[in-house]
C-alpha positions in Angstrom: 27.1 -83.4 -30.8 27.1 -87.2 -30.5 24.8 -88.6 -27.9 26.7 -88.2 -23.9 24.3 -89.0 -21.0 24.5 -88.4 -17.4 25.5 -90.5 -14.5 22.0 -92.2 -13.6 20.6 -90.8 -10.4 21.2 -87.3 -11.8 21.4 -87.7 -20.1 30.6 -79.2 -13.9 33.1 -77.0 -13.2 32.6 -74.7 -9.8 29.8 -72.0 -9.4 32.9 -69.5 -10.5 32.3 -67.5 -13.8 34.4 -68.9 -16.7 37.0 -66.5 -18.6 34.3 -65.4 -20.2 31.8 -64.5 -17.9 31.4 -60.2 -17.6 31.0 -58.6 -14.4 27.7 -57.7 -15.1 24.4 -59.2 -16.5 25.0 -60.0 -19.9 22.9 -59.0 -22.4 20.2 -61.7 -24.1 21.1 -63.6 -26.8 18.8 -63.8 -29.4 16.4 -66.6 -29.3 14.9 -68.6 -32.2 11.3 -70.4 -31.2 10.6 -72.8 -33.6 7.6 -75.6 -33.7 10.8 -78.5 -32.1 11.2 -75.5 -28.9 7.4 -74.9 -28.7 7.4 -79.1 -28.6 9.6 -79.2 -25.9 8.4 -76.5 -23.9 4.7 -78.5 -23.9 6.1 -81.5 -23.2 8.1 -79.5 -20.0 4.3 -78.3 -19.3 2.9 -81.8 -19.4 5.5 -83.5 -17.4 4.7 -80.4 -14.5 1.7 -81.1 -14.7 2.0 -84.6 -13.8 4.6 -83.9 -11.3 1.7 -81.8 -9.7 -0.5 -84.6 -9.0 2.5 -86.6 -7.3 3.8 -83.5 -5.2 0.3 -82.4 -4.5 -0.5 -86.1 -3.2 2.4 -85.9 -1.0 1.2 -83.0 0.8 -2.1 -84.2 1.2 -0.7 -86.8 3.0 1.2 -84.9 5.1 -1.8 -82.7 5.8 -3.9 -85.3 7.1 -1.1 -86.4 9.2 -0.2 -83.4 10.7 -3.3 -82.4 11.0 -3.1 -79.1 8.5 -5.5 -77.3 6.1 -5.7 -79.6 2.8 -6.5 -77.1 0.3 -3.7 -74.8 1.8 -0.8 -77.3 2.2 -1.7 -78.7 -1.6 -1.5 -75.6 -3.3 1.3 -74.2 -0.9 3.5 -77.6 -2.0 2.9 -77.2 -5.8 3.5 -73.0 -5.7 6.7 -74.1 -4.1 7.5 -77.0 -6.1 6.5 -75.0 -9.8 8.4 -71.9 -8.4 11.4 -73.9 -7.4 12.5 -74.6 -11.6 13.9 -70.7 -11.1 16.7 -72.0 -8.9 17.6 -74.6 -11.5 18.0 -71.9 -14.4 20.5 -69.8 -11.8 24.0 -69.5 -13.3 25.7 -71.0 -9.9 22.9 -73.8 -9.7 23.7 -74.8 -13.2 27.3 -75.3 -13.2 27.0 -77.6 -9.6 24.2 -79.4 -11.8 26.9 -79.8 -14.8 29.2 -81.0 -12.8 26.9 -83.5 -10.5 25.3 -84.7 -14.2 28.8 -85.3 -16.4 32.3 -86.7 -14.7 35.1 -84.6 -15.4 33.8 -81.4 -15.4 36.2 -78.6 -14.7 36.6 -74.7 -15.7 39.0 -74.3 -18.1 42.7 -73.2 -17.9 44.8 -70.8 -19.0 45.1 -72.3 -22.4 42.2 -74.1 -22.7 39.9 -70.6 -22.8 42.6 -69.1 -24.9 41.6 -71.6 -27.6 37.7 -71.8 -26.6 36.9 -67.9 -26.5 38.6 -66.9 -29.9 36.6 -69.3 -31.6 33.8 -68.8 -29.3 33.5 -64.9 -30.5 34.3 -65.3 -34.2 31.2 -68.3 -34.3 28.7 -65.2 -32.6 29.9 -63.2 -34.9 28.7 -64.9 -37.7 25.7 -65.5 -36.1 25.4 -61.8 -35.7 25.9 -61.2 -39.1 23.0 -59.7 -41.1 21.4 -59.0 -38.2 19.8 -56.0 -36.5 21.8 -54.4 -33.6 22.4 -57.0 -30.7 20.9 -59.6 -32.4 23.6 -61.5 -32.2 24.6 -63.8 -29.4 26.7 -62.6 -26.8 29.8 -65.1 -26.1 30.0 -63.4 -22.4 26.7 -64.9 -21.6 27.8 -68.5 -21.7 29.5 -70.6 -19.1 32.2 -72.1 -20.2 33.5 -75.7 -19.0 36.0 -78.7 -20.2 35.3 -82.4 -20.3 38.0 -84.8 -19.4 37.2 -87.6 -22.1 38.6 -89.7 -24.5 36.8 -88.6 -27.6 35.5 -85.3 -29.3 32.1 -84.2 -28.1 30.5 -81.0 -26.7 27.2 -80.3 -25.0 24.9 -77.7 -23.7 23.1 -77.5 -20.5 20.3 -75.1 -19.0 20.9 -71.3 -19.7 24.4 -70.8 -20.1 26.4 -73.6 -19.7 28.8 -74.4 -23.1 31.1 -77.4 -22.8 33.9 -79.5 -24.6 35.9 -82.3 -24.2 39.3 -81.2 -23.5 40.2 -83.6 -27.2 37.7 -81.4 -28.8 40.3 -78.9 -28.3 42.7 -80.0 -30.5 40.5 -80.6 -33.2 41.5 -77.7 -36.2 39.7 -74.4 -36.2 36.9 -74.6 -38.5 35.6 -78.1 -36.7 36.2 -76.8 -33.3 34.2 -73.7 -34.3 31.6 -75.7 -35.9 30.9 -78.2 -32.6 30.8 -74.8 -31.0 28.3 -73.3 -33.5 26.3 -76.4 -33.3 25.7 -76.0 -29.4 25.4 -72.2 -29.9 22.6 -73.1 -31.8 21.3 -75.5 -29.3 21.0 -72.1 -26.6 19.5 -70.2 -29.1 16.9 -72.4 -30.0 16.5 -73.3 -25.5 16.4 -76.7 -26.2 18.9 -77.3 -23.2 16.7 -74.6 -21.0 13.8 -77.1 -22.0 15.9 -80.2 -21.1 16.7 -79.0 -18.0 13.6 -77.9 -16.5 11.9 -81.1 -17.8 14.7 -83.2 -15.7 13.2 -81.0 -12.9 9.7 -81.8 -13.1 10.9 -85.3 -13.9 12.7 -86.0 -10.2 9.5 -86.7 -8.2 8.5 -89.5 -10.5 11.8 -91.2 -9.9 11.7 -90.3 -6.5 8.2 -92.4 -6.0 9.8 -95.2 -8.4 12.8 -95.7 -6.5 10.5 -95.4 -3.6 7.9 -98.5 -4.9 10.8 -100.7 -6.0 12.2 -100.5 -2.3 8.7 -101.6 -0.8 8.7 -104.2 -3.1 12.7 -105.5 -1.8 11.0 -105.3 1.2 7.9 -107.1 1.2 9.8 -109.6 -0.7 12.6 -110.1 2.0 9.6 -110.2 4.7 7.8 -112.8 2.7 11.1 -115.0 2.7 11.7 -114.6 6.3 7.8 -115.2 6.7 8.5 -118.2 4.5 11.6 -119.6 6.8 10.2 -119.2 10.3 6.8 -120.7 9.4 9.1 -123.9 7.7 11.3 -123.6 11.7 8.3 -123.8 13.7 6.4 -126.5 11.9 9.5 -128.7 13.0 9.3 -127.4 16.9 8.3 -130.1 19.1 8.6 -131.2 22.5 7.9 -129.6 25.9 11.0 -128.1 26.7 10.4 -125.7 22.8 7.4 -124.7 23.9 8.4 -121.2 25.0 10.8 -121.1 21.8 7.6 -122.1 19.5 5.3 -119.1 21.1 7.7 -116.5 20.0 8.4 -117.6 17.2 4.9 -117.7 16.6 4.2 -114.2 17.9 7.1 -113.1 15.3 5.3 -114.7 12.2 2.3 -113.3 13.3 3.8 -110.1 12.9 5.9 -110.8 9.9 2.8 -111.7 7.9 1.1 -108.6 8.9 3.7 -106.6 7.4 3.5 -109.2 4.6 -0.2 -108.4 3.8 0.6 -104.5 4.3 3.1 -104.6 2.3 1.7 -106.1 -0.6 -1.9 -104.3 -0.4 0.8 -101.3 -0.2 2.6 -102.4 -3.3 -0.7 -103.2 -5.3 -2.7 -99.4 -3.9 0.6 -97.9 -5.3 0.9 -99.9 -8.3 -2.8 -98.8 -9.3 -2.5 -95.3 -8.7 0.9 -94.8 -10.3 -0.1 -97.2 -13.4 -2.0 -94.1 -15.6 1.0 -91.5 -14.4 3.4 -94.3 -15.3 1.9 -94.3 -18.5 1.8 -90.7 -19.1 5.2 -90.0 -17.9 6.5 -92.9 -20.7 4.7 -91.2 -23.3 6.1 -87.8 -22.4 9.8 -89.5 -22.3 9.0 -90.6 -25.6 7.8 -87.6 -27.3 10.9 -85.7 -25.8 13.3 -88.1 -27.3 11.8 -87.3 -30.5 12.0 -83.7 -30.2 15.5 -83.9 -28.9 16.2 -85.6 -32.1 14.6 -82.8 -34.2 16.7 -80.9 -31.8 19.9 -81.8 -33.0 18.7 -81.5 -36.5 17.8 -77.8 -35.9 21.3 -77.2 -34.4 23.3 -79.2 -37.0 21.2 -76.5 -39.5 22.3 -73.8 -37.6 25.9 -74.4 -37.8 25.4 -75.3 -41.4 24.1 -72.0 -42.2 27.0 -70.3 -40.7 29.1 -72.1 -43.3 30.0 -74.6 -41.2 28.7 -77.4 -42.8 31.6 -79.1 -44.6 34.0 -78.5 -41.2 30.8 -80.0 -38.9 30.8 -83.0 -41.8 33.9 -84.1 -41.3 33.4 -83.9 -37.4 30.5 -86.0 -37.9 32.5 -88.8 -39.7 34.6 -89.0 -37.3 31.7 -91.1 -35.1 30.6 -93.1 -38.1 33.0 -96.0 -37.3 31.9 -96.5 -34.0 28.3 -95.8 -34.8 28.1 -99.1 -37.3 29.7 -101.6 -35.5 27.2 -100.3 -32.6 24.3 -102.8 -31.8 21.5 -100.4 -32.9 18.9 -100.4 -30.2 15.4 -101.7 -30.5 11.7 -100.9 -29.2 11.6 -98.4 -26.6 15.3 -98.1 -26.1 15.1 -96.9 -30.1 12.4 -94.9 -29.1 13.8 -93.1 -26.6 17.1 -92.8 -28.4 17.9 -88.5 -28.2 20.5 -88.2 -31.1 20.1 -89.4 -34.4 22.6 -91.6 -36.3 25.8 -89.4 -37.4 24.6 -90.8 -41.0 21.7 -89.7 -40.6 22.6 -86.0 -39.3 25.3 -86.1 -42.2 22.8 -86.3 -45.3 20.5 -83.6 -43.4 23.6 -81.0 -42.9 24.8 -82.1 -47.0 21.4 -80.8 -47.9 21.0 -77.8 -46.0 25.1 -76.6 -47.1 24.2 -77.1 -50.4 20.6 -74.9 -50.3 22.8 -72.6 -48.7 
């Protein structure tokens, strides 16, 4: 659906199984890999890669510190870190992540699944329809959550997790059940699974970010205080400052020290992390691009339900907003992950009418 992102520092509901949710493992919905899933999945494998090299230099590190076996704490650290994506794919884990990622995540009511499943099962079964015997996906599989927002939208996250707003819900049958086909085609295309565990591999590269920008604050508020107590003991003078002048002396010796360290730090980090840097943008890129083709794929799917005049008319309803927008340029266009509603709208015209 229309572009939401995440909270920054995290693009809901309990760990509790939603109305839907059986009491036993559900069975697998039937996935569709396509060359946009394969894309994502090697952009995942890239960005775990790189995360690799960051995790790997960590323990190093710490091995040389601590005294440890290198080769043994490097590839303990990255076994743990590659193995530790299974926790993120976990039913419980993902519905803490929903809600930690996107404000106003709940489980829904009484009501709320009364109106959600119905529609839920009837858009499964059409997507079960001419297929061979549970090859249709299973609506008991899904999580299901409600937004608190002001506008209709509806998203997908990990494995299982199926959300709308809680004014999606009072949209009319057919465009409910079409924002719902949409992100049904979403799961069965794993372009949220992808998402997800490329957010993952993503977090130690913000980490060590986060971590550079705070030794440049403070190398800067060093150099400042450097800058201040070398102007307050040029103007010392007489006898009776003399002890005053020494230690304030002794202090900017050490200030500049941690001056020097810190910006030979700053400029040893900058260097290393320039070509990952790099990489990581170019893998942030290429995803956006996918995740564009991404929302093509599941606007298709919906539209070959027969969903594609209800998900038009859904679509239209962000067109407004959309143009009186400022349209973003250079990399922020580049790393734009929805396209235009316009856009989306002439693709889903042509695919209802090859239908």
């Amino acid at each position: 659906m229309p572009p939401q992102q995440p909270p920054a520092g995290a693009s809901a509901g309990g760990s509790g199984r939603s109305g839907l949710d059986p009491g036993s493992a559900p069975a697998p919905a039937s996935t569709r890999l396509t060359g946009t899933t394969l894309g994502m999945f090697a952009i995942v494998v890239l960005i775990w890669l790189l995360s690799l090299v960051v995790v790997g230099g960590l323990a190093a590190g710490a091995a040389v510190l601590l005294g440890w076996r290198l080769p043994v704490a490097v590839a303990l650290a990255c076994a743990v870190w590659t193995a530790s994506a299974l926790l993120v794919v976990a039913r419980p884990v993902e519905a803490v992540l929903a809600r930690l990622m996107f404000r106003g995540l709940r489980r829904p009511g009484a009501a709320e699944l009364a109106r959600i499943v119905p529609a839920l099962e009837r858009v499964c079964r059409r997507a079960g329809a001419g297929r061979a015997p549970g090859g249709a996906p299973d609506p008991g599989r899904y999580l299901l959550r409600v937004q608190e927002g002001q506008q209709v939208n509806a998203f997908a996250l990990g494995g299982h997790v199926l959300a709308v707003t809680r004014v999606g819900l009072d949209l009319p049958d057919d465009m409910l059940e079409a924002v719902l086909a949409h992100e049904v085609g979403h799961h069965l295309h794993l372009h949220p699974l992808a998402i997800i565990l490329g957010w993952w591999y993503l977090l130690p590269f913000e980490a060590a970010e986060r971590l550079l920008r705070a030794i440049r604050r403070v190398t800067r508020s060093l150099a400042r205080a450097f800058s201040r107590l070398n102007q307050q003991l040029g103007g010392v003078s007489g006898g009776r400052a003399v002890d005053g002048a020494l230690g304030m002396l002794v202090l900017l010796a050490a200030l500049g020290v941690l001056v020097v360290a810190g910006s030979l730090l700053v400029v040893a980090l900058g260097l290393l992390w320039l070509p990952l840097a790099v990489l990581v943008r170019l893998a942030r890129v290429l995803g956006a691009a996918l995740s564009r083709a991404g929302e093509y794929a599941a606007d298709r799917h919906a539209a070959e339900l027969g969903y594609g005049p209800a998900l038009l008319r859904v679509l239209a309803l962000f067109v407004p907003a959309e143009r009186s927008a400022r349209r973003p340029r250079g990399l922020a266009a580049l790393l734009r992950t929805h396209p235009t509603c316009e856009a989306r709208m002439l693709a889903v015209a042509r695919t209802h009418r090859g239908a």
